[in-house]
PDB file of N, H, CA, C and O in Angstrom:
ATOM      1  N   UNK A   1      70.797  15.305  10.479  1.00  0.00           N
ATOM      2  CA  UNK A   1      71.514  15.535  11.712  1.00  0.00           C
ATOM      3  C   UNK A   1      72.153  14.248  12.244  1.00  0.00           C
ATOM      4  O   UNK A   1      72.784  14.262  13.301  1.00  0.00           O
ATOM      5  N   UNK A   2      72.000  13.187  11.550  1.00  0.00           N
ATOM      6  H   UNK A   2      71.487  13.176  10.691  1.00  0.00           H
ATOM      7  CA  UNK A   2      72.621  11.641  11.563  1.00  0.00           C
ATOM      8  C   UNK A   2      73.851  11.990  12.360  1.00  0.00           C
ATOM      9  O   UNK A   2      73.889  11.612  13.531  1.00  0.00           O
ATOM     10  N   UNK A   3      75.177  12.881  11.699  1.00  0.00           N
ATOM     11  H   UNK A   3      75.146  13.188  10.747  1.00  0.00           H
ATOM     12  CA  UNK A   3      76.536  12.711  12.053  1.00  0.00           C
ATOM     13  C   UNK A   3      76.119  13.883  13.786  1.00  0.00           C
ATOM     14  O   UNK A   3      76.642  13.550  14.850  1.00  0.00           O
ATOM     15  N   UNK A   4      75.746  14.379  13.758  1.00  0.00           N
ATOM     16  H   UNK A   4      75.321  14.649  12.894  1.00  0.00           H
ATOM     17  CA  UNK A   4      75.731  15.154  15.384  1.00  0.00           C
ATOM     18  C   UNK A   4      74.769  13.825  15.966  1.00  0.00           C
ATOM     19  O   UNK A   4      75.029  13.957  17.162  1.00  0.00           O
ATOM     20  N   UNK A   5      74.163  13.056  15.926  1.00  0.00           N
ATOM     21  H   UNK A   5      73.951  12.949  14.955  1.00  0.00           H
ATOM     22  CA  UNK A   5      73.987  12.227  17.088  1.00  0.00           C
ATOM     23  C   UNK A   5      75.108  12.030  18.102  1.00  0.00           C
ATOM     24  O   UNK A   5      74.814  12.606  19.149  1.00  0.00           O
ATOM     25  N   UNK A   6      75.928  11.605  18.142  1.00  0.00           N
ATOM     26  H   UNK A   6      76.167  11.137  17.291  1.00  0.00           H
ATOM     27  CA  UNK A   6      77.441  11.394  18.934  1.00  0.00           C
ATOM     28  C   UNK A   6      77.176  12.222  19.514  1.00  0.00           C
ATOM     29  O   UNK A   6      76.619  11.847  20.545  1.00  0.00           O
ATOM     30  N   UNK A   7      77.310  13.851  19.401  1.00  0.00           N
ATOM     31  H   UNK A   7      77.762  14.156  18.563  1.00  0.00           H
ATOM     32  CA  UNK A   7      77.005  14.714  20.685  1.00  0.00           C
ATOM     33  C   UNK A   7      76.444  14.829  21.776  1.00  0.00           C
ATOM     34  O   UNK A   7      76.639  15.596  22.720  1.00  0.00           O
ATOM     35  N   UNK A   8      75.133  13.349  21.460  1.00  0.00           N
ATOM     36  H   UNK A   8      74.975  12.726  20.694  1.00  0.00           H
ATOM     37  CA  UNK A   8      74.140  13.942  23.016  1.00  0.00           C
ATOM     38  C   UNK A   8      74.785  13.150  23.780  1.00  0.00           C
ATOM     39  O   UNK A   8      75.373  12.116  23.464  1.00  0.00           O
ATOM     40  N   UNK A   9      74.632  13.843  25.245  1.00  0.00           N
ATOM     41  H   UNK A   9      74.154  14.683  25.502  1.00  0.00           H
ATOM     42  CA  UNK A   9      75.605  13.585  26.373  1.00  0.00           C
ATOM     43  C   UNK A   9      74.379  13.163  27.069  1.00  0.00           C
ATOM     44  O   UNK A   9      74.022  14.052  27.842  1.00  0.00           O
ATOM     45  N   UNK A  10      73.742  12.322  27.080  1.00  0.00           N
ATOM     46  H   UNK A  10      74.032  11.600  26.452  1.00  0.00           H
ATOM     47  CA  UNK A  10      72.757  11.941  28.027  1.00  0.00           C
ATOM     48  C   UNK A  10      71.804  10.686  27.430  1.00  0.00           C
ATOM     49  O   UNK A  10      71.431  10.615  26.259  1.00  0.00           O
ATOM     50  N   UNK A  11      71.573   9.965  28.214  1.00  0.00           N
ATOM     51  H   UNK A  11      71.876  10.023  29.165  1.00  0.00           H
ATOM     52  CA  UNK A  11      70.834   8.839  27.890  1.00  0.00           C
ATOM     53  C   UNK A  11      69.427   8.547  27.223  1.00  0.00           C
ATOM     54  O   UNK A  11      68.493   9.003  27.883  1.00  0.00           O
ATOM     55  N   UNK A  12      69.107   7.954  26.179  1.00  0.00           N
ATOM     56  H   UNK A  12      69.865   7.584  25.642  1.00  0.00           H
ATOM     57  CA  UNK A  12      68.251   8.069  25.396  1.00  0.00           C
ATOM     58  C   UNK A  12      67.369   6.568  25.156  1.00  0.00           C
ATOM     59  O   UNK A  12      67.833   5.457  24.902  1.00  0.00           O
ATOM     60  N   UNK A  13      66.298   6.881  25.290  1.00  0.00           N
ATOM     61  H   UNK A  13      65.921   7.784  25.496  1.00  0.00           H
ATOM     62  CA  UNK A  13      65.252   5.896  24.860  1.00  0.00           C
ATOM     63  C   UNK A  13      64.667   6.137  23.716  1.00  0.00           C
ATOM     64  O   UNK A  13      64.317   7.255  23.337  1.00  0.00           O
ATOM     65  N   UNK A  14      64.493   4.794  22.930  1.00  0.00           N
ATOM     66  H   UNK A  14      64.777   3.886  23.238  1.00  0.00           H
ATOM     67  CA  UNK A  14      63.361   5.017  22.131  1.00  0.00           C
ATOM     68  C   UNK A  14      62.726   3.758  21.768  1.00  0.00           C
ATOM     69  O   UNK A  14      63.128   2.607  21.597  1.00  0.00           O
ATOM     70  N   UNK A  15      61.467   4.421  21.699  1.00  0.00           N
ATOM     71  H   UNK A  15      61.140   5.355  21.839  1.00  0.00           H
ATOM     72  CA  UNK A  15      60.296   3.154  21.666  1.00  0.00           C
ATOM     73  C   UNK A  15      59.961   3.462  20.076  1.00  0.00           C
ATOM     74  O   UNK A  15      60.019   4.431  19.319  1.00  0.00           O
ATOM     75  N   UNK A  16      59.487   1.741  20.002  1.00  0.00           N
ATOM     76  H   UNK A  16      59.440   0.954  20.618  1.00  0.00           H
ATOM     77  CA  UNK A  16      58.712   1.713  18.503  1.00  0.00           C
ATOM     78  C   UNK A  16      57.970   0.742  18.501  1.00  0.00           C
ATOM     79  O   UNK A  16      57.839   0.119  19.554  1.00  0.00           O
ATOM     80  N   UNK A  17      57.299   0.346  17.374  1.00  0.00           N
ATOM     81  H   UNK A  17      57.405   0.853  16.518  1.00  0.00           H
ATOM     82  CA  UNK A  17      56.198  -0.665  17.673  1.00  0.00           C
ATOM     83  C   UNK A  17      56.926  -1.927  16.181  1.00  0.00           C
ATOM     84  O   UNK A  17      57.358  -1.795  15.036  1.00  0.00           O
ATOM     85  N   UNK A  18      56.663  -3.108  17.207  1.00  0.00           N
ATOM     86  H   UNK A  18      56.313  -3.215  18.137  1.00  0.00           H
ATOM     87  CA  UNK A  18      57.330  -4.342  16.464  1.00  0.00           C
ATOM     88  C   UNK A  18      56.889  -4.517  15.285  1.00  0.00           C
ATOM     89  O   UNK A  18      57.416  -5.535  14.838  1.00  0.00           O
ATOM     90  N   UNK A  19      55.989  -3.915  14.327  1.00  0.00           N
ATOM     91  H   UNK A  19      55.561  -3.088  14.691  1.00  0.00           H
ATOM     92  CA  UNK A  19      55.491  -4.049  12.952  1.00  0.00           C
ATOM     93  C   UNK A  19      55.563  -2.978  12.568  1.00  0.00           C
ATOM     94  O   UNK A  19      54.749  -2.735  11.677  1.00  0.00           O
ATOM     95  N   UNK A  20      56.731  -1.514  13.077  1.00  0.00           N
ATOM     96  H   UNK A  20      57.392  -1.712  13.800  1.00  0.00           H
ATOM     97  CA  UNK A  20      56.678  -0.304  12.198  1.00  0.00           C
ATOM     98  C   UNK A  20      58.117  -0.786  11.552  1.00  0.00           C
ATOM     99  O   UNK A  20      59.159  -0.636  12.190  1.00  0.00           O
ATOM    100  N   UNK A  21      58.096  -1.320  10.367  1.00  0.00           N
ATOM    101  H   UNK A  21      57.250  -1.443   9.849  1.00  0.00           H
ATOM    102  CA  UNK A  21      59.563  -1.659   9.903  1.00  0.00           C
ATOM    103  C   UNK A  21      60.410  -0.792   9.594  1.00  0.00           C
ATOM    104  O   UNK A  21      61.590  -1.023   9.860  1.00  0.00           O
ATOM    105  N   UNK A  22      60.011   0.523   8.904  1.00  0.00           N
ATOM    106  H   UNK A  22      59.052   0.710   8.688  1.00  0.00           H
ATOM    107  CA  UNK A  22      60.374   1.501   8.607  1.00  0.00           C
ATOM    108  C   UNK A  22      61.575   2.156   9.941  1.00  0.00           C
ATOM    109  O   UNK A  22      62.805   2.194   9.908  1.00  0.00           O
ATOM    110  N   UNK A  23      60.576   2.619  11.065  1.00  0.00           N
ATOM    111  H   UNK A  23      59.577   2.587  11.092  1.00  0.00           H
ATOM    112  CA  UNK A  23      60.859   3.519  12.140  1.00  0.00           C
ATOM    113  C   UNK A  23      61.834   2.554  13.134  1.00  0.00           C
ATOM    114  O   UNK A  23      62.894   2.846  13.687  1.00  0.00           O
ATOM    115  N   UNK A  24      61.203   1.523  13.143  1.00  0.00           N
ATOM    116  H   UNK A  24      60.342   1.286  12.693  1.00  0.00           H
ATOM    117  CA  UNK A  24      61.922   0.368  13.620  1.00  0.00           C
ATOM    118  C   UNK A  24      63.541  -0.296  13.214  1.00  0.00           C
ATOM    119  O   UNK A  24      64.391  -1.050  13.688  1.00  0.00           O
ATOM    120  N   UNK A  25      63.316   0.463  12.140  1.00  0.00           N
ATOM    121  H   UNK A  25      62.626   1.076  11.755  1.00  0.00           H
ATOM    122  CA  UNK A  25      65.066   0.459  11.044  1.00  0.00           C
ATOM    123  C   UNK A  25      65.814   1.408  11.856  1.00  0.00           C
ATOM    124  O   UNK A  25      66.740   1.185  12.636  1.00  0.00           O
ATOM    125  N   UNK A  26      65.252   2.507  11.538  1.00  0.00           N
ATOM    126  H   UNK A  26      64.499   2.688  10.905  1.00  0.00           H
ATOM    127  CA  UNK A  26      65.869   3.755  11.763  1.00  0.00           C
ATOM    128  C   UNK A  26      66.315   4.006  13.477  1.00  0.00           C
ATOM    129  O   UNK A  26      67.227   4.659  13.984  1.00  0.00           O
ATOM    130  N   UNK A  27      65.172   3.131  14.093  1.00  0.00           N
ATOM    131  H   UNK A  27      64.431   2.601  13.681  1.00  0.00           H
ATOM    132  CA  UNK A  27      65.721   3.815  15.800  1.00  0.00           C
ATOM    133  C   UNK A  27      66.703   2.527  16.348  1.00  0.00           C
ATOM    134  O   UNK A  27      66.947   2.427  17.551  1.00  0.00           O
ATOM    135  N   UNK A  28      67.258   1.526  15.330  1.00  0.00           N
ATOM    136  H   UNK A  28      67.060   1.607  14.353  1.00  0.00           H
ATOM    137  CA  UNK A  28      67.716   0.345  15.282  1.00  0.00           C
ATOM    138  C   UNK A  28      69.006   1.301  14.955  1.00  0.00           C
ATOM    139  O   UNK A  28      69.675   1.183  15.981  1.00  0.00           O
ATOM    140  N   UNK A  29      69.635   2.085  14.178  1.00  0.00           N
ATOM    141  H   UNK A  29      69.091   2.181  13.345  1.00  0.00           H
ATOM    142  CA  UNK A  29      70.579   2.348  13.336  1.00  0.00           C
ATOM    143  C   UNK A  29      70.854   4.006  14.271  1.00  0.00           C
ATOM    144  O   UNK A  29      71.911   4.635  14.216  1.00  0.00           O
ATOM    145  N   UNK A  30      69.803   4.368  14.956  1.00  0.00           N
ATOM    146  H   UNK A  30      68.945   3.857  15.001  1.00  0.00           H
ATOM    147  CA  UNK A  30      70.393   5.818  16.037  1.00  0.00           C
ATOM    148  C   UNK A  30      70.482   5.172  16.906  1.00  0.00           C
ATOM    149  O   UNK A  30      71.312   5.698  17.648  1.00  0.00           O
ATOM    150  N   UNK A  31      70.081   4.185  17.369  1.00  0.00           N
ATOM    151  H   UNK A  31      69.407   3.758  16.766  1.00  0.00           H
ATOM    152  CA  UNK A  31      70.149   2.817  18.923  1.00  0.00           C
ATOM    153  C   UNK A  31      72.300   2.756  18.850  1.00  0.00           C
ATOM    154  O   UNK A  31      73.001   2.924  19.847  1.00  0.00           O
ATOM    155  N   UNK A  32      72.722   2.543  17.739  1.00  0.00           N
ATOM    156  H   UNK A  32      72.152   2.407  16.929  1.00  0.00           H
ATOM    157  CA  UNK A  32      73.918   2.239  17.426  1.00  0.00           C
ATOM    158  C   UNK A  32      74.994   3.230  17.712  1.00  0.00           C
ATOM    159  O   UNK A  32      76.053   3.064  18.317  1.00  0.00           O
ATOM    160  N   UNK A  33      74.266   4.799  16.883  1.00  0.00           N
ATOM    161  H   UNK A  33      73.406   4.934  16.391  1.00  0.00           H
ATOM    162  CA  UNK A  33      75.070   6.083  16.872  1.00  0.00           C
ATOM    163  C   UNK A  33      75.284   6.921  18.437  1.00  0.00           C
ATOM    164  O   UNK A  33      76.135   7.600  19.011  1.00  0.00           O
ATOM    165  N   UNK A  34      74.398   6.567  18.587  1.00  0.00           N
ATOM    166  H   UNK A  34      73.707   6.015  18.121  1.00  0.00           H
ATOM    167  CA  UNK A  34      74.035   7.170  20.013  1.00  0.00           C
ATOM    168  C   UNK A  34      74.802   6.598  20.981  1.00  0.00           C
ATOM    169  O   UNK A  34      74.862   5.369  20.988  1.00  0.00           O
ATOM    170  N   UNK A  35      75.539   7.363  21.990  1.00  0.00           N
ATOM    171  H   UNK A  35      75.491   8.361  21.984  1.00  0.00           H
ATOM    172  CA  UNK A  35      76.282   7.216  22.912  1.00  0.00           C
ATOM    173  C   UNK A  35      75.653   6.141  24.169  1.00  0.00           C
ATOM    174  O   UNK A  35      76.113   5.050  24.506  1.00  0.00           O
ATOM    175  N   UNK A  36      74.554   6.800  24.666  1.00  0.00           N
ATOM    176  H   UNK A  36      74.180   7.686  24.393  1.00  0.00           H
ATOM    177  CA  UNK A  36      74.133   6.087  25.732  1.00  0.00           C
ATOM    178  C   UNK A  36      72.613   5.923  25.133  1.00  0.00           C
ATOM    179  O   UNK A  36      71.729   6.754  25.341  1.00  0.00           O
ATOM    180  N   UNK A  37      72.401   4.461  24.185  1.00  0.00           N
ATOM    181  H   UNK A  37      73.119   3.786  24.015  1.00  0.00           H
ATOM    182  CA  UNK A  37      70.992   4.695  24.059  1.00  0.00           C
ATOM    183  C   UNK A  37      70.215   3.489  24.667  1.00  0.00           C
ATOM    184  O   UNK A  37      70.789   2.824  25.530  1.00  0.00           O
ATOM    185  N   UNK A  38      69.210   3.226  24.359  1.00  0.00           N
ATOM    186  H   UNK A  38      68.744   3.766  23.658  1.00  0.00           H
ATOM    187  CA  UNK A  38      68.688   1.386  24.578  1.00  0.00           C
ATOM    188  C   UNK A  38      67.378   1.859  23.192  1.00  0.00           C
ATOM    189  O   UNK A  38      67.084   2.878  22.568  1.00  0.00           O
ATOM    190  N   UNK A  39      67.037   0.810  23.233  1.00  0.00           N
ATOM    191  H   UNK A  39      67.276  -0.019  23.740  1.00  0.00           H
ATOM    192  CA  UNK A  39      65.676   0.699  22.117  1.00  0.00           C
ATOM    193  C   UNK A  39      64.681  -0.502  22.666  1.00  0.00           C
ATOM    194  O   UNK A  39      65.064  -1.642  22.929  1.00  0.00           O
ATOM    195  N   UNK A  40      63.329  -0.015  22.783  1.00  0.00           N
ATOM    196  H   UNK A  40      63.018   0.910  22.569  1.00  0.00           H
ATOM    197  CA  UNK A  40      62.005  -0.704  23.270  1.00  0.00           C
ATOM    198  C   UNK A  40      61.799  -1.000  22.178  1.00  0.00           C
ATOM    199  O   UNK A  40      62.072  -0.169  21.311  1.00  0.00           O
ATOM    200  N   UNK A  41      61.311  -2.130  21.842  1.00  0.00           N
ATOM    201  H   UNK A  41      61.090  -2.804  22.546  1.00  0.00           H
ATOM    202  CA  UNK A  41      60.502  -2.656  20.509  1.00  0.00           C
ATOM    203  C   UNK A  41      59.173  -3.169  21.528  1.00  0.00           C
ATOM    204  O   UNK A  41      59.383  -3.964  22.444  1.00  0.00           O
ATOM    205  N   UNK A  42      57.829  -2.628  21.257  1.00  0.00           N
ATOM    206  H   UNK A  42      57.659  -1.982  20.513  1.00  0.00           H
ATOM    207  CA  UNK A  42      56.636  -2.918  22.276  1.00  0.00           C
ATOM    208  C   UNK A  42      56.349  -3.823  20.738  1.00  0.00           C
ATOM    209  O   UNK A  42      56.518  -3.580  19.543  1.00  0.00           O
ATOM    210  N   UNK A  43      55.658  -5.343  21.809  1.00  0.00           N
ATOM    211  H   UNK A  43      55.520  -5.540  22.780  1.00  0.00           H
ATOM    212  CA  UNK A  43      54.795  -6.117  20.486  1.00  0.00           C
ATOM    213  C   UNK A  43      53.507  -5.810  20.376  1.00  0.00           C
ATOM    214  O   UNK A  43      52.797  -5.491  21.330  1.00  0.00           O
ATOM    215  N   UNK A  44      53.117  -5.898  19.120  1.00  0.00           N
ATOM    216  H   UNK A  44      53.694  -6.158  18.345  1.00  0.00           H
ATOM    217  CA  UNK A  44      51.857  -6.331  18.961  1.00  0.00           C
ATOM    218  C   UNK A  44      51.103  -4.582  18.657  1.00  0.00           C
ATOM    219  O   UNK A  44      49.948  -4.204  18.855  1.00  0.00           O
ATOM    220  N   UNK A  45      52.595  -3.636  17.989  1.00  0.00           N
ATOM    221  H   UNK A  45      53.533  -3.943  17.828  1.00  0.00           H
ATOM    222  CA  UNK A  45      52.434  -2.187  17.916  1.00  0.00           C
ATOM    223  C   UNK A  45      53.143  -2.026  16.521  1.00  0.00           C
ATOM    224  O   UNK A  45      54.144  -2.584  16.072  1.00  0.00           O
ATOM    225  N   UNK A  46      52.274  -1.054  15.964  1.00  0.00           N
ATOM    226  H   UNK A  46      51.461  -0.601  16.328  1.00  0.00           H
ATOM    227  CA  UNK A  46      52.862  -0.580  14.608  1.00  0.00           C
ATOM    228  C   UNK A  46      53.154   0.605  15.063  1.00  0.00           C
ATOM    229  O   UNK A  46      53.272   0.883  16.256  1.00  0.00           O
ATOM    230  N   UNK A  47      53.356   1.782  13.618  1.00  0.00           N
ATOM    231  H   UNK A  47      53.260   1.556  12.649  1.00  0.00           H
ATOM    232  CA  UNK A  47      53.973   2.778  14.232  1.00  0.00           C
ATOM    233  C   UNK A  47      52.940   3.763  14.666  1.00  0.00           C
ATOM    234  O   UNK A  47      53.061   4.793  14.003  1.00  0.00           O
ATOM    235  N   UNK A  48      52.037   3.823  15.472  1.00  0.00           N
ATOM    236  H   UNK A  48      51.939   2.986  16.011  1.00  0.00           H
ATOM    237  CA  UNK A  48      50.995   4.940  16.361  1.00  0.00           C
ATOM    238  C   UNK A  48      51.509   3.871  17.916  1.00  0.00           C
ATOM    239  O   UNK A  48      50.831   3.943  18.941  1.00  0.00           O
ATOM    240  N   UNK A  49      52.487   3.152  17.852  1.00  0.00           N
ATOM    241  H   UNK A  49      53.038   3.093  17.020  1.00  0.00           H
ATOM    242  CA  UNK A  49      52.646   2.371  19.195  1.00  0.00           C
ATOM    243  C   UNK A  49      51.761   2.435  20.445  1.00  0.00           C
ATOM    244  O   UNK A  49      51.345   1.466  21.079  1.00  0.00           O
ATOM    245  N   UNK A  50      51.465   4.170  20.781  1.00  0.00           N
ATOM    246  H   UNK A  50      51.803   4.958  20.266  1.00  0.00           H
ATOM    247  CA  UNK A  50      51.162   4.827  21.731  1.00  0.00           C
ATOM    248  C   UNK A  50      49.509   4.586  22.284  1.00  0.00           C
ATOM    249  O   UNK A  50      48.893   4.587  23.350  1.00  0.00           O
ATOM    250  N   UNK A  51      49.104   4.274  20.031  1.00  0.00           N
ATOM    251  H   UNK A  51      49.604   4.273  19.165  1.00  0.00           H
ATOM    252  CA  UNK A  51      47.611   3.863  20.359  1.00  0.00           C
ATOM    253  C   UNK A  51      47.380   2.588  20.517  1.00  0.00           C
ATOM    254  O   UNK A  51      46.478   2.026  21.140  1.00  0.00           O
ATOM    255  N   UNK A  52      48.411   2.090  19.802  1.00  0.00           N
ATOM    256  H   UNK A  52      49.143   2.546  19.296  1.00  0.00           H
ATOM    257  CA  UNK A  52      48.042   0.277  19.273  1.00  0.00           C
ATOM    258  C   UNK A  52      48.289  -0.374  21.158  1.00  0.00           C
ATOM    259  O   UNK A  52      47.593  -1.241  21.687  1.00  0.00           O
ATOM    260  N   UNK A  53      49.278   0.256  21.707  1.00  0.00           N
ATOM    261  H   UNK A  53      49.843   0.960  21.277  1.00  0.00           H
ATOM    262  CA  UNK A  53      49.465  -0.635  23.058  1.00  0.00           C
ATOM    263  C   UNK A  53      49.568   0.666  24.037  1.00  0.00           C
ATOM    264  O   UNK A  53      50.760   0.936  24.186  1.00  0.00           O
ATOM    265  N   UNK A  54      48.946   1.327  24.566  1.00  0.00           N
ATOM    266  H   UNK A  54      47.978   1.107  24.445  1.00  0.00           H
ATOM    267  CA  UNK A  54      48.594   2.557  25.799  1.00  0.00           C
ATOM    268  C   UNK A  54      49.090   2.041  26.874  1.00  0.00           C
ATOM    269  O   UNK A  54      49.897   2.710  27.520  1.00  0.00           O
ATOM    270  N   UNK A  55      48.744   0.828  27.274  1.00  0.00           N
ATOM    271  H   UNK A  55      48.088   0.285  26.749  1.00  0.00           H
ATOM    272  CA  UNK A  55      49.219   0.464  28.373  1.00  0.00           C
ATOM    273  C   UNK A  55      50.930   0.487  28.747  1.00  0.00           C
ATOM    274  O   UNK A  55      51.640   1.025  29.597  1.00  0.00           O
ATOM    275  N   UNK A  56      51.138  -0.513  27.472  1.00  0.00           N
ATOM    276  H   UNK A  56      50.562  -0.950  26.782  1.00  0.00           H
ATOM    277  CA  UNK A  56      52.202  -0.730  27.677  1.00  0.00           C
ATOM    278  C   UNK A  56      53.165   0.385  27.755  1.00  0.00           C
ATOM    279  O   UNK A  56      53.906   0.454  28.735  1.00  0.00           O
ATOM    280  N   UNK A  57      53.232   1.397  26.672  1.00  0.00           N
ATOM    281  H   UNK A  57      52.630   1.341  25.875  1.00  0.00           H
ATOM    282  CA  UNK A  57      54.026   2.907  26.572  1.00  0.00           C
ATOM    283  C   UNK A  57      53.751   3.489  27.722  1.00  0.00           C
ATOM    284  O   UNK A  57      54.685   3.992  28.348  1.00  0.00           O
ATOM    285  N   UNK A  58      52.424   3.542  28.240  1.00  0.00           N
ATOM    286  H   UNK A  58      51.666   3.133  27.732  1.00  0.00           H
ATOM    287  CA  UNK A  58      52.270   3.814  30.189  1.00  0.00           C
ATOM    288  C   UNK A  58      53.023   3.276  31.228  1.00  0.00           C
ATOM    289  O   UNK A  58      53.377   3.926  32.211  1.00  0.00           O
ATOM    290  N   UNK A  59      53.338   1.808  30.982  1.00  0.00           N
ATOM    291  H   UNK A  59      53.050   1.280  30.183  1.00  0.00           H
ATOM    292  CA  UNK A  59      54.337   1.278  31.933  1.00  0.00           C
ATOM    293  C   UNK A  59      55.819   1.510  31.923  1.00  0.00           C
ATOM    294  O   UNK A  59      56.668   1.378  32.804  1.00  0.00           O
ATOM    295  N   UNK A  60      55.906   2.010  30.288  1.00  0.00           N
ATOM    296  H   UNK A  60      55.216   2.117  29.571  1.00  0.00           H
ATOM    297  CA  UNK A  60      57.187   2.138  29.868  1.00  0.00           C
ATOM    298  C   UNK A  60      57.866   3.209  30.401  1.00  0.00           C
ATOM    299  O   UNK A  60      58.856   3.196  31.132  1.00  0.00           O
ATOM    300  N   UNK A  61      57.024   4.459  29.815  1.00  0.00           N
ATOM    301  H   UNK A  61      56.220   4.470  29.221  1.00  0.00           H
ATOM    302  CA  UNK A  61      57.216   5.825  30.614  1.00  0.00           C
ATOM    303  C   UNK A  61      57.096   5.964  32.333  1.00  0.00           C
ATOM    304  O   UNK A  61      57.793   6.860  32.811  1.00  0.00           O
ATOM    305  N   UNK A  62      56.309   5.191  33.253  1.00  0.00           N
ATOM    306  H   UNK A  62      55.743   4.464  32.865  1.00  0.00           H
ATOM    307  CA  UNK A  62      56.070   5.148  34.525  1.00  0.00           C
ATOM    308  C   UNK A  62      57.639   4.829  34.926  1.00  0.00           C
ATOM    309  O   UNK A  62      58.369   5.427  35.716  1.00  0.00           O
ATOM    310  N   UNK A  63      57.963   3.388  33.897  1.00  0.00           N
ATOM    311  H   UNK A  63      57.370   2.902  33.254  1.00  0.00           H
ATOM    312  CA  UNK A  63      58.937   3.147  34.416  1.00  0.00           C
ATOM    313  C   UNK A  63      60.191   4.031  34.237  1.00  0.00           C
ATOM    314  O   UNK A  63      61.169   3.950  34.981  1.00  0.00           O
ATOM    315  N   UNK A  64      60.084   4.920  33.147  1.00  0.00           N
ATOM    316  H   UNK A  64      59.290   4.986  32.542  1.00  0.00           H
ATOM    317  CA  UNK A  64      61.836   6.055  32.797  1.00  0.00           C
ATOM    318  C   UNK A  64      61.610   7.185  34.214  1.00  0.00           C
ATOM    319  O   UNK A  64      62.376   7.593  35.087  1.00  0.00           O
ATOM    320  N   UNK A  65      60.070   7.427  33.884  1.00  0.00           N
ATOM    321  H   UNK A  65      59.448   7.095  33.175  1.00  0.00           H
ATOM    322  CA  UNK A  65      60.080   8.344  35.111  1.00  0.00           C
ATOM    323  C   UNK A  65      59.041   8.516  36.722  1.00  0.00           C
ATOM    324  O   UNK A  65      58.520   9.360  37.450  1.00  0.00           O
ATOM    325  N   UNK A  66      59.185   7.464  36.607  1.00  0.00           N
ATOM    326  H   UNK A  66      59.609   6.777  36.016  1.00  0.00           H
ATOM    327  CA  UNK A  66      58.560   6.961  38.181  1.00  0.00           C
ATOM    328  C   UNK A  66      59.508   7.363  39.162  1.00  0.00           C
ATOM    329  O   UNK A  66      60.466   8.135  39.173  1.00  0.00           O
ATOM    330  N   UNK A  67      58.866   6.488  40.112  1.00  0.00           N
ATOM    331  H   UNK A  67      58.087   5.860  40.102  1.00  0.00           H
ATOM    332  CA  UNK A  67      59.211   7.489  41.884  1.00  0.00           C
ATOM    333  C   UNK A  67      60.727   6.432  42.199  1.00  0.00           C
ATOM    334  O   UNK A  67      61.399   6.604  43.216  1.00  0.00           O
TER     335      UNK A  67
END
């Protein structure tokens, strides 16, 4: 679904963890395709990011959708 990225009409995050090289390629290369995107690289996170740093993906998300 690479070539329909361009379609989304709305702003996009994505997080990954600074030692998933793999996933970290890939949201590097939709970071590009993507109309309105940004890309989090959290350190000291492979790719379970969510477990390796909780906190941080907590502050991350507080911060997309906080008050």
């Amino acid at each position: 679904m690479w070539e329909r990225l361009g379609e989304l009409d709305l702003p996009v995050t994505l997080v990954v963890g600074e030692t998933d090289a793999k996933f970290r390629a890939i949201a590097e290369q939709m970071a590009t395709t993507l109309g309105d995107a940004r890309l989090l690289v959290v350190p000291e996170a492979g790719h379970a990011v969510h477990l390796d740093q909780p906190s941080r993906v907590a502050r991350i998300l507080a911060a997309l959708w906080g008050p």
